[in-house]
C-alpha positions as CSV (number, residue, x, y, z in Angstrom):
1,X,37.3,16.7,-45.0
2,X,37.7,20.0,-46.8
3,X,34.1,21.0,-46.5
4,X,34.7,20.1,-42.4
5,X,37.7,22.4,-42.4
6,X,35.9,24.9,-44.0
7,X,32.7,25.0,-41.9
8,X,35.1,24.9,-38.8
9,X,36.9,28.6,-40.0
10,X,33.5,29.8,-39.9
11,X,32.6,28.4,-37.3
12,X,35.6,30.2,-35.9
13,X,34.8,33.7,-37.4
14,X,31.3,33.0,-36.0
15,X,32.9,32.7,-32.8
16,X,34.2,36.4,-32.1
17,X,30.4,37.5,-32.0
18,X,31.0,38.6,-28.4
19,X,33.9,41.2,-29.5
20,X,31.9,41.9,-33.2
21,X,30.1,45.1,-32.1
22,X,33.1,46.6,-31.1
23,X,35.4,44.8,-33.6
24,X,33.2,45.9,-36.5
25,X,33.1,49.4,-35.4
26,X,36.9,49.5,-34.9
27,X,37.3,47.8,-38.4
28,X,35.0,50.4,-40.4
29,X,36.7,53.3,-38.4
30,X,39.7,51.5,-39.9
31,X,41.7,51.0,-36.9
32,X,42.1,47.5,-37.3
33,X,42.7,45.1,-40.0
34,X,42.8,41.1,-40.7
35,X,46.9,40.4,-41.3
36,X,48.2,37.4,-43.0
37,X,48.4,34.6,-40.6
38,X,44.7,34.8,-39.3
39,X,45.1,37.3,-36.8
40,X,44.1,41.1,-36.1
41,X,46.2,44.0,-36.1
42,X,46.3,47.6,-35.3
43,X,46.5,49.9,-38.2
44,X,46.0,52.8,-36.0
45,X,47.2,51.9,-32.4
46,X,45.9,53.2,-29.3
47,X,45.5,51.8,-26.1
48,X,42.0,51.0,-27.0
49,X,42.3,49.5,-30.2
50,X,45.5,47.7,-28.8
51,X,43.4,46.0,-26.0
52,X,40.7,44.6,-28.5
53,X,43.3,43.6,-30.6
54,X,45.0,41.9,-28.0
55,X,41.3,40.4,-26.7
56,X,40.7,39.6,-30.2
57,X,43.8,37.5,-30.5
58,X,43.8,35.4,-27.7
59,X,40.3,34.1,-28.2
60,X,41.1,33.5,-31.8
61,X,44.4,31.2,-30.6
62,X,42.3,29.3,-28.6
63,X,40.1,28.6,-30.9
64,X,42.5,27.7,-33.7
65,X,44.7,25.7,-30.9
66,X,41.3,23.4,-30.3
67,X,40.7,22.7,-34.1
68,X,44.6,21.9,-34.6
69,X,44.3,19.6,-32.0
70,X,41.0,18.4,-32.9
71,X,41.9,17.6,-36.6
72,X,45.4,17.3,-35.8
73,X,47.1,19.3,-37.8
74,X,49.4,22.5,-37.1
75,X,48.2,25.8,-35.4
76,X,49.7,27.6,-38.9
77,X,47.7,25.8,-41.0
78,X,44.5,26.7,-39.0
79,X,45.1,30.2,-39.1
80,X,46.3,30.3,-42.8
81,X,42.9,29.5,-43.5
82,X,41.0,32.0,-41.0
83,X,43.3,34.6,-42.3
84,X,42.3,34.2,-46.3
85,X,38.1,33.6,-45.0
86,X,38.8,36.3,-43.3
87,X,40.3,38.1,-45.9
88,X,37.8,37.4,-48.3
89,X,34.6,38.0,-45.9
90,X,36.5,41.8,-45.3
91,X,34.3,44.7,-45.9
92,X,35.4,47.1,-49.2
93,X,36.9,49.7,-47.8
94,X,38.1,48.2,-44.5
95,X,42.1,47.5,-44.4
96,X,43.9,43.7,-45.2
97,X,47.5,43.4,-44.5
98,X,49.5,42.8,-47.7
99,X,52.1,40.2,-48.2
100,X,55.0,43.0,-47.8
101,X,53.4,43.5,-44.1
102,X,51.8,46.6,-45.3
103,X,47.7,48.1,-44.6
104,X,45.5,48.7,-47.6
105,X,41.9,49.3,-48.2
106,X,40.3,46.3,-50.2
């Protein structure tokens, strides 16, 4: 089961390909960053950056609202995952959200 739940969160990360030009540009120019509970955030706001975040985020809800239902467990616990894979699979240099709701470069 936990190698399933695993390969789904990729599967999930996989998923964003459509946004990952952009999102990868906006993530080395660091004017986003992967927060705590699986979702993007602006570290640098702008109406740009604020409408990928937003595009970002409502595709990655989706997704994590189909594996919760899926495998029937809670929407938090879908995106606690993505959020530490994508924590982990984040770039040095790029910025993470610490626990105190903070930006830092990893």
């Amino acid at each position: 089961m936990r190698r399933i739940f695993s390969a789904l969160i990729m599967l999930v990360a996989m998923s964003f390909s459509v946004q990952a030009m952009n999102l990868q540009e906006a993530k080395q120019a660091g004017l986003v960053g992967e927060q705590t509970n699986g979702y993007l955030g602006a570290v640098k706001p702008s109406g740009e950056v604020n409408a990928l975040v937003k595009t970002v985020n409502e595709k990655r809800k989706a997704k994590y609202q189909e594996l919760a239902t899926k495998h029937n467990v809670s929407v938090q616990a879908i995106s606690a995952r993505a959020a530490k894979k994508a924590m982990s699979m984040t770039a040095k240099g790029q910025f993470i959200e610490s626990p105190p709701g903070q930006w830092k470069k990893k």
